[in-house]
C-alpha positions in Angstrom: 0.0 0.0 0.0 1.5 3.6 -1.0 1.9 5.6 2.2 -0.8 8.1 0.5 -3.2 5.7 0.1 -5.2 5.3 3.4 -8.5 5.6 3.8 -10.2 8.3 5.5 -13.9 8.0 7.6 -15.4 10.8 8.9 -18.1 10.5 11.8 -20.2 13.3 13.2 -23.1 13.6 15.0 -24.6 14.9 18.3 -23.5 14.5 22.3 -24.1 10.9 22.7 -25.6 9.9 20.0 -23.0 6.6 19.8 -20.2 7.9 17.5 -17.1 6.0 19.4 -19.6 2.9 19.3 -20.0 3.3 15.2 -16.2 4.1 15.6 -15.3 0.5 17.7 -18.0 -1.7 15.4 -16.1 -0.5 12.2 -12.9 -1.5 13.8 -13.7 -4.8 15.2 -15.0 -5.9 11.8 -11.6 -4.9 9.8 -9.5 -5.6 12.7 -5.9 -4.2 12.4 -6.4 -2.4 9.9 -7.9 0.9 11.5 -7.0 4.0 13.9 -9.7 5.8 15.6 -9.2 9.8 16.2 -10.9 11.5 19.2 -11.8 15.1 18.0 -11.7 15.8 21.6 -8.5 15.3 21.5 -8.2 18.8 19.2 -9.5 21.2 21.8 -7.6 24.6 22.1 -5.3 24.5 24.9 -6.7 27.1 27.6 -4.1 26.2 30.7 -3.9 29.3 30.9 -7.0 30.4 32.2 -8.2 29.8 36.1 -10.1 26.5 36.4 -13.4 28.2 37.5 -12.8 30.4 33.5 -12.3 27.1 31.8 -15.9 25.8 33.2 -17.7 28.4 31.5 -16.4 27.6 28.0 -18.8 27.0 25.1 -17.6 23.7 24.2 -19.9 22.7 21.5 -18.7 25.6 19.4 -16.8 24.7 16.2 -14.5 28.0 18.2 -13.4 25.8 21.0 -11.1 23.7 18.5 -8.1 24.2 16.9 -9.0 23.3 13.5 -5.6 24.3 12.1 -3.8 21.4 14.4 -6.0 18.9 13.5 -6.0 19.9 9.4 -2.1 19.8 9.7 -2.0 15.9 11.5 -4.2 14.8 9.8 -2.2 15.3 6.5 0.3 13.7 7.9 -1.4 11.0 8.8 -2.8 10.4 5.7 0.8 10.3 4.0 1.7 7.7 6.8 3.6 9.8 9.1 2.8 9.8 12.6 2.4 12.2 14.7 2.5 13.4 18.7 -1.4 13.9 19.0 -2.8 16.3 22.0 -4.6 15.0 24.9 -7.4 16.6 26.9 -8.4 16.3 30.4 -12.5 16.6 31.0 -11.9 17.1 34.8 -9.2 20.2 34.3 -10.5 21.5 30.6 -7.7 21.8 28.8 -4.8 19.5 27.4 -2.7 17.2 29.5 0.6 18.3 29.9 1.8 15.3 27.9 1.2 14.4 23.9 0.7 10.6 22.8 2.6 9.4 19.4 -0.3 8.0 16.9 0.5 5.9 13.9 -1.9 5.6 11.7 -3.3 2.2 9.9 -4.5 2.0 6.5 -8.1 3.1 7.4 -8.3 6.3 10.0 -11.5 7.6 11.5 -12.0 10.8 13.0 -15.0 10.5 15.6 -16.8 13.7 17.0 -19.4 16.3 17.3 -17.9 18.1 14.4 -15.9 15.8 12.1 -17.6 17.0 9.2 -17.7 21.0 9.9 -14.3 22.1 8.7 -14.3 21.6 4.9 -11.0 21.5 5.1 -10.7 18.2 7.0 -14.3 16.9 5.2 -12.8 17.4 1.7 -9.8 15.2 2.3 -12.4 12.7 3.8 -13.4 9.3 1.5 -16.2 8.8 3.5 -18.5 11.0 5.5 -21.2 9.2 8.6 -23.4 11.0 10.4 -24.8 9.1 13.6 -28.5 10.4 14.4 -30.3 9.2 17.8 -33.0 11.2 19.4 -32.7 14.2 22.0 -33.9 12.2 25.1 -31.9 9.2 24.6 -28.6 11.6 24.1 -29.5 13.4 27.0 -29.6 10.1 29.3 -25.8 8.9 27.9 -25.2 12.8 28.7 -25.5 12.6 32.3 -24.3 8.4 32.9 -20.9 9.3 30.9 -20.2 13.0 32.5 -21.3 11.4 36.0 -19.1 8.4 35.6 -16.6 9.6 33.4 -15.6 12.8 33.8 -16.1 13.8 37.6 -19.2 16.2 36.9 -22.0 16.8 38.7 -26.2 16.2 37.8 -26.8 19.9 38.0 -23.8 20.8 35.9 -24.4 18.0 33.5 -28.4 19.6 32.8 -27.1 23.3 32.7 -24.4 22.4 30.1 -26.7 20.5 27.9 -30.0 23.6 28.2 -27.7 26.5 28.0 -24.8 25.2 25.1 -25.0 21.8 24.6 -28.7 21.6 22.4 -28.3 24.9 21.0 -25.2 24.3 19.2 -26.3 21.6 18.1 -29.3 22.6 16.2 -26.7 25.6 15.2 -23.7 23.9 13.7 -23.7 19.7 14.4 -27.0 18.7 13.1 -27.0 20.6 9.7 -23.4 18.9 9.1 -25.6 15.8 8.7 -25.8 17.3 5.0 -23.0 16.5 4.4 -23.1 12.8 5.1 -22.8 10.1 2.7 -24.5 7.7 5.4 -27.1 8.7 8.2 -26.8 6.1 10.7 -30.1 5.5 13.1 -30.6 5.0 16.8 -26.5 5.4 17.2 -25.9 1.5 16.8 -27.6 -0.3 13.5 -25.9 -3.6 12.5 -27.0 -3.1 9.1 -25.1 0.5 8.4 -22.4 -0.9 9.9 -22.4 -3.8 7.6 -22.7 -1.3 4.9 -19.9 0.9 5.7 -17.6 -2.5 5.8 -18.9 -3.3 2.7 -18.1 0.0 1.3 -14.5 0.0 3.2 -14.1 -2.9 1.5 -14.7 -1.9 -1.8 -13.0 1.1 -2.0 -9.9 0.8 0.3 -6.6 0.5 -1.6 -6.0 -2.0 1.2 -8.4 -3.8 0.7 -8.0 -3.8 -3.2 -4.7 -5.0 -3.1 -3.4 -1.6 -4.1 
């Protein structure tokens, strides 16, 4: 395989809606062959704001991520380089003070809220997923994963998702589902999955032999 041949999968879609499971399925059907991104992963460094600062932050804002970064790894990923990819802390709200070195396989997926916002990144993409799932179930993961997760509180969790969470999404992530070459329902359907394999398959210059 030519080191600018990988294959590039782009998945978007709301808070919860089961991107990271669309994300894992893919790559427990093709195996070694695939590297997940966390878009999270790509949010602007603010260590140097107070803790209390950082809390307020709109983080559902295409604004709260340094696009530029991720455009720039991504490149290099797609040539076959790898790179020392950023890694944010939920409980502080900014990046660790450390940087993780990703290699990238022959098929790379970048998984989050706003995969397929940035032209940029969407037009070096092969294949585009939105993941749709209703408000209330979303809403549910919301508070288990924050909860559990990420050290937050119920009352935080509810303000977060009223005051920024739904309106940027009606704002920005849901009309990126446009964009998609495949809407996915209820975040985990066997049978989209099945088709993007299929269409992995078909189209992959690994999987072509190329």
């Amino acid at each position: 395989m030519e080191e600018n041949d990988r294959y590039f999968i782009g998945i978007a879609g709301g808070t919860c809606a089961g991107k990271t499971s669309v994300a894992r399925g893919i790559e427990e059907r093709i195996e070694d062959y695939t590297s997940i991104i966390v878009q999270d992963n790509y949010y602007e460094d603010q260590s140097d704001m107070e803790l209390e600062e950082r809390k307020k932050q709109n983080y559902d804002h295409p604004d709260a991520f340094d696009w530029d970064l991720m455009e720039e790894q991504i490149e290099k990923m797609l040539e076959g380089e790898c790179v020392d990819m950023p890694v944010y802390d939920f409980e502080r709200h900014t990046r660790k003070d450390y940087t993780e070195r990703f290699c990238p396989n022959d098929t790379i997926i970048l998984e989050g809220i706003l995969a397929l916002y940035d032209e940029r990144i969407r037009d070096m993409m092969d294949l585009k997923l939105y993941v749709d799932t209703d408000d209330d179930l979303r809403v549910m993961r919301r508070i288990e994963r924050d909860i559990q997760e990420r050290g937050r509180d119920l009352e935080s969790v509810l303000n977060q998702f009223r005051e920024t969470v739904k309106p940027m999404h009606e704002e920005f992530i849901r009309p990126t589902k446009k964009h998609a070459d495949i809407i996915i329902p209820r975040g985990y359907n066997e049978k989209a999955l099945d088709m993007v394999v299929t269409s992995i398959q078909k189209n992959s210059p690994s999987y072509r032999g190329e």
